[in-house]
C-alpha positions as semicolon CSV with decimal commas, in nm:
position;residue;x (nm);y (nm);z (nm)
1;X;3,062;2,006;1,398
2;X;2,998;1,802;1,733
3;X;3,096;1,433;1,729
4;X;2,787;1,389;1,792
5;X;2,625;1,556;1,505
6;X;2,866;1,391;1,285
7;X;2,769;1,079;1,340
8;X;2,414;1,161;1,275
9;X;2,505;1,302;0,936
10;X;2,701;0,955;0,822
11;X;2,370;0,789;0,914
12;X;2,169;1,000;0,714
13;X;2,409;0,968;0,445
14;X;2,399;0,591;0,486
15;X;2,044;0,569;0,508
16;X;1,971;0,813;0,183
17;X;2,235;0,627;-0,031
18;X;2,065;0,271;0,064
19;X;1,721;0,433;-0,027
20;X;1,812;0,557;-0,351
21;X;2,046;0,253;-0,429
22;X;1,716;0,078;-0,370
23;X;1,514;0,341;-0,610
24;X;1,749;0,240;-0,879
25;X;1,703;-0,099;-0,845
26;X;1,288;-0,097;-0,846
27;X;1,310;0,161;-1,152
28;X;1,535;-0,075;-1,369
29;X;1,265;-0,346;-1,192
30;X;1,009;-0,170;-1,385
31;X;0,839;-0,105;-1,031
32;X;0,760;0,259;-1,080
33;X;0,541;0,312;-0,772
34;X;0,770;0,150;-0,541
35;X;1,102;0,330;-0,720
36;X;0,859;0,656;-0,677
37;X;0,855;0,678;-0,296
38;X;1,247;0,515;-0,235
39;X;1,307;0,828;-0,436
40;X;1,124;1,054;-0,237
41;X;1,256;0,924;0,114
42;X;1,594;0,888;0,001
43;X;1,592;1,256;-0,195
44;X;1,433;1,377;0,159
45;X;1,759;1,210;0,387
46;X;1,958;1,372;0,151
47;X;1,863;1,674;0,190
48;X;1,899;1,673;0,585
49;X;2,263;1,562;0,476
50;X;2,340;1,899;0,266
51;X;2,155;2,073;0,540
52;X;2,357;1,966;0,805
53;X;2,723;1,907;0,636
54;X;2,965;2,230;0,593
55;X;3,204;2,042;0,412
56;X;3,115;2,261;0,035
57;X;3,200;2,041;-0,167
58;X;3,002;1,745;-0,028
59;X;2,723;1,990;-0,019
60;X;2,782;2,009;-0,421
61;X;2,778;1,667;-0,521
62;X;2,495;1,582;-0,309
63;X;2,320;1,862;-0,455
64;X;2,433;1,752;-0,799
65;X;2,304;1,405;-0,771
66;X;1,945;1,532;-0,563
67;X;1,902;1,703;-0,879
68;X;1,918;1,383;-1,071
69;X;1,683;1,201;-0,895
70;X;1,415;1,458;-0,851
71;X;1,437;1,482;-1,247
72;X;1,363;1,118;-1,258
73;X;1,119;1,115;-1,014
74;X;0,931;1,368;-1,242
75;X;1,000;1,156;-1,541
76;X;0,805;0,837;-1,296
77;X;0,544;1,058;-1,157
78;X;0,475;1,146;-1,559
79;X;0,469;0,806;-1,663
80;X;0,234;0,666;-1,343
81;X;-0,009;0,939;-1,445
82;X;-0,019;0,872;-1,805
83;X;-0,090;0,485;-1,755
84;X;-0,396;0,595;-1,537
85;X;-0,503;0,796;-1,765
86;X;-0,446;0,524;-2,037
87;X;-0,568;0,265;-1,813
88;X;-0,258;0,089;-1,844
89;X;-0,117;0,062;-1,479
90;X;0,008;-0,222;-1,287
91;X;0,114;-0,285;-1,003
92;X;0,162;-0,675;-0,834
93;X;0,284;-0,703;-0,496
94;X;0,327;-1,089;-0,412
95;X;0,268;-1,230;-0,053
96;X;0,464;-1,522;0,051
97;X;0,375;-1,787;0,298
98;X;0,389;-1,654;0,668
99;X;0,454;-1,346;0,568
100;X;0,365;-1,076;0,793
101;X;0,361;-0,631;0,762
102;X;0,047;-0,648;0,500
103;X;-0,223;-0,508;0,720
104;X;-0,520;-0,377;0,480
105;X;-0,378;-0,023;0,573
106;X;-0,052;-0,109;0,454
107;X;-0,204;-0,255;0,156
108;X;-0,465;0,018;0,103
109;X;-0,340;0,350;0,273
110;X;-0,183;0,481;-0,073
111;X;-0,497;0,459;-0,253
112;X;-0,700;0,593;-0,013
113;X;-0,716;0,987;-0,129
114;X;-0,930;1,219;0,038
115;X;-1,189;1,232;-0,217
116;X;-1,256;0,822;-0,197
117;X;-1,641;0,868;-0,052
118;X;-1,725;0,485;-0,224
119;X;-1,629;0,142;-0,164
120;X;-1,741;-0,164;-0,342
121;X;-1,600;-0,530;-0,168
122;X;-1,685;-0,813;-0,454
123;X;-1,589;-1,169;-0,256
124;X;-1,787;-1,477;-0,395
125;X;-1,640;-1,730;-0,135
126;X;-1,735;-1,636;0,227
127;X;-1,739;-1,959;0,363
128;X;-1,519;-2,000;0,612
129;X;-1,601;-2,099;0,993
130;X;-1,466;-1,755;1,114
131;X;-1,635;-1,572;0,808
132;X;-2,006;-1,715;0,946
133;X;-2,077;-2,044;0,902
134;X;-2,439;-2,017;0,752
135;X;-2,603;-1,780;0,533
136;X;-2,826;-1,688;0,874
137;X;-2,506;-1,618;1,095
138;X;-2,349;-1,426;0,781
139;X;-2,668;-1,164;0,746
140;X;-2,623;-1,141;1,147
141;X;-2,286;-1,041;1,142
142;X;-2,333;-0,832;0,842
143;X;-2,630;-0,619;1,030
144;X;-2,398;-0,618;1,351
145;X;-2,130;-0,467;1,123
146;X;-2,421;-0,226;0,936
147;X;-2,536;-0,103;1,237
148;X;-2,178;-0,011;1,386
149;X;-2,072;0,171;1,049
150;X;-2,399;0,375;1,092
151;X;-2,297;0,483;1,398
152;X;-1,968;0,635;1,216
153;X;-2,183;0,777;0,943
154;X;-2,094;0,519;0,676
155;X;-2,327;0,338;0,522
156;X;-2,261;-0,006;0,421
157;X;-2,530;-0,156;0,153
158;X;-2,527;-0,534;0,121
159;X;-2,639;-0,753;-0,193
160;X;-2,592;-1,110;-0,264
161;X;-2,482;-1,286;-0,586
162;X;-2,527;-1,657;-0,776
163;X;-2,316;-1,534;-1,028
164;X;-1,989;-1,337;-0,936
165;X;-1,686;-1,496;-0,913
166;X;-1,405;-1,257;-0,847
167;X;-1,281;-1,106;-0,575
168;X;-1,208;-0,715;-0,605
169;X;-1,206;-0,397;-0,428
170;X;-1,237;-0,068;-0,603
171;X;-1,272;0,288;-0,506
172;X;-1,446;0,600;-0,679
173;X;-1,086;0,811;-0,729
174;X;-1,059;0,513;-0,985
175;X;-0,818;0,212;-0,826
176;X;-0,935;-0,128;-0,845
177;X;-0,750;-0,405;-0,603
178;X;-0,767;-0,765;-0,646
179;X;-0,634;-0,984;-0,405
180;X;-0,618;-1,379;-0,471
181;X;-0,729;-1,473;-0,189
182;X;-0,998;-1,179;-0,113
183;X;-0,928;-1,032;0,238
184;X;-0,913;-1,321;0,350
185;X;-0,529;-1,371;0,344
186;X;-0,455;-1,379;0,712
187;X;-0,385;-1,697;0,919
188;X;-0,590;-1,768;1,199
189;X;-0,365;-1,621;1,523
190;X;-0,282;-1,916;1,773
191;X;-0,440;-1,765;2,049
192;X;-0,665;-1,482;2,163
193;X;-0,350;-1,321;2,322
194;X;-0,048;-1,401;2,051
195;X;0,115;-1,151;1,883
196;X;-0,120;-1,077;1,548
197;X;-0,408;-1,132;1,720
198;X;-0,491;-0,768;1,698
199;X;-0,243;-0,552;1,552
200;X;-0,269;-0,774;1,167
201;X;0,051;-0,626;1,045
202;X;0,260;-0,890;1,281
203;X;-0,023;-1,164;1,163
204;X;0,110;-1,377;0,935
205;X;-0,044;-1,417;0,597
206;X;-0,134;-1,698;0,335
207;X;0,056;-1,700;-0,019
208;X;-0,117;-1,448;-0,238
209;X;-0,024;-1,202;-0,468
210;X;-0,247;-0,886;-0,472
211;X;-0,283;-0,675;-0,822
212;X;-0,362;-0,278;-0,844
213;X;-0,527;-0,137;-1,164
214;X;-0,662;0,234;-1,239
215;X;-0,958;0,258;-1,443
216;X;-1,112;0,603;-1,506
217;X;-1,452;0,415;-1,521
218;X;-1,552;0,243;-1,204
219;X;-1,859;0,118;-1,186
220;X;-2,161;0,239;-0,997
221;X;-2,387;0,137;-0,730
């Protein structure tokens, strides 16, 4: 083997024994989802490790302990799916002050299945000067927004409340989002050209925490 490709190999190797060293920690964590994919990645590096090694007895052990976390990968994947079925699972993923990598598709990209055809947005408080100052401005921007979607073939209905006061987001494959803050979590960027202005994964956010259910029952238009 090539210097070169040695070197590669003890990065993989460091890489997939961080992951998994990571995996452990979420699983003891009781953080199942997030112990679920560190398991995947680092069972994935480590595999490109027992590809690429020729030493045969590294290639055992690593083998050996790949094994053992694809069997409790399994075991997590089992217990996920039985909590959704129950309607049982949990997940909490907390926001801290200035944070910043929690764009809505970082948030929302792992429940977003190719069968979600249905979104319902509940937010009671849109009040803010950048959310539309006035109901009048807020049914303008909402038509703007109508019309665009349209041209995408989405439909986006629109209904006022007096009564709601929770904020949630829930899809018809069953996951329900709440966010403490709504989607409204971002800080306002400092200028039309700073970094976070557009790309809102390097925007930082507000303190929030953000809490993912699965119901079998969501509710209908």
């Amino acid at each position: 083997m090539s210097r070169t490709g040695g070197d590669s190999t003890a990065v993989l190797e460091r890489a997939g024994a961080e992951t998994v060293k990571r995996a452990v920690e979420l699983d003891v964590a009781s953080r199942f989802q997030e112990s679920l994919v560190c398991y995947q990645e680092g069972i994935d590096l480590l595999l490109q490790v027992v590809k690429a090694t020729k030493d045969e007895a590294k290639k055992h052990r690593y083998r050996q302990k790949i094994s053992e976390y694809m069997t409790r990968a399994e075991d997590i994947k089992k217990h996920i799916e039985k909590e959704k079925q129950d309607g049982k699972y949990h997940k909490q993923i907390r926001i801290e002050e200035n944070a910043t990598g929690f764009s809505y598709e970082k948030v929302f990209q792992e429940y977003l299945s190719e069968i979600v055809s249905e979104v319902w947005v509940e937010d009671p408080y849109i009040r803010s000067v950048h959310q539309g100052s006035g109901k009048s401005q807020q049914i303008t921007g909402l038509d703007e927004i109508q019309q665009s979607l349209r041209n995408y073939g989405v439909t986006l209905n629109i209904a006022f409340s007096t009564s709601i006061h929770d904020r949630e987001i829930r899809f018809n494959n069953g996951w329900m989002i709440k966010i403490g803050r709504g989607l409204d979590y971002f800080k306002r960027p400092q200028g039309r050209f700073s970094i976070g202005s557009c790309d809102f994964d390097l925007r930082p956010c507000h303190e929030t925490t953000v809490d993912v259910f699965h119901t079998k029952h969501t509710k209908k238009m």
